[in-house]
N, C-alpha and C positions, 0 to 999 in steps of 0.2 A: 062654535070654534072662535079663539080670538083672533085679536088681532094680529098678533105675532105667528099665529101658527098661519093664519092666510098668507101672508108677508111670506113666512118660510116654504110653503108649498107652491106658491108665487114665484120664488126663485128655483126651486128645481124644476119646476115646469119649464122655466127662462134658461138651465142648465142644458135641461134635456135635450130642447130647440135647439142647444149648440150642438151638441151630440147628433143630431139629426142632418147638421149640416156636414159634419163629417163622415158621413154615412155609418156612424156606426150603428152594431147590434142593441138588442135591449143591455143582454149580457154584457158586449165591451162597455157602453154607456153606464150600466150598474158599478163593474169595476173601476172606472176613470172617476167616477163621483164618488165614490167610497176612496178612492187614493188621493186624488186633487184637491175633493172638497170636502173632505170628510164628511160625507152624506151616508147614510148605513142603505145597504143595499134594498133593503125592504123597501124604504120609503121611495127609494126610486125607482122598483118596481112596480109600488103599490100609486106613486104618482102615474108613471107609463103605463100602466092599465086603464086609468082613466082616460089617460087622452086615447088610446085605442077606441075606448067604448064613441067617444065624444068625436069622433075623425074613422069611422072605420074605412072608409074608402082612398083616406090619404095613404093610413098604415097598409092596407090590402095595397095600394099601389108603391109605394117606398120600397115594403119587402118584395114585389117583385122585381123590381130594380137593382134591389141588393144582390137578389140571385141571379140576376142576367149578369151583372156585372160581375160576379162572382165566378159564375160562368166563364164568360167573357177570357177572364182573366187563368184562368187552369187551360183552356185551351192555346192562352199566348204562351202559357209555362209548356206545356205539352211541348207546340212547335219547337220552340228555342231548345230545348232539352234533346228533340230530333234534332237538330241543325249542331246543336254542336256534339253530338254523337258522333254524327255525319264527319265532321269535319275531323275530329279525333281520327275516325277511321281514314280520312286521306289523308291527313300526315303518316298514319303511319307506312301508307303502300308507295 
């Protein structure tokens, strides 16, 4: 491999990291680097596959994180959705 192709898988690894910190998926990560950076999806799959192999216990614990908080998150939509049901229906009696 040369130099320039280390350099460049270097930096999507360095992309990806941001993407991590935003919690996103492989998938939103794939689409934000192929729009932002113009990185082609492959490669930034084919980089996050490695770091999987290389951290599986990070990734095992991230995605469950993402799913709690995903979780998380459809039950505050659930509530509010009841609550202002709720409230629609006392305005109107």
């Amino acid at each position: 491999m040369g130099d320039s192709s280390a350099s460049y898988i270097h930096m999507v690894h360095h992309l990806i990291e941001e993407c991590l910190i935003f919690s996103m998926s492989k998938e939103e990560c794939m689409e934000a680097l192929s729009k932002h950076a113009n990185i082609k999806p492959v490669i930034t799959s084919t980089v996050w596959n490695e770091l999987e192999k290389e951290n599986k216990e990070f990734f095992e614990a991230y995605t469950r994180g993402r799913d709690h908080r995903a979780t998380e998150i459809e039950k505050r939509q659930r509530i509010q959705s009841r609550l202002h049901a709720s409230m629609r229906e006392n305005d109107k009696d």
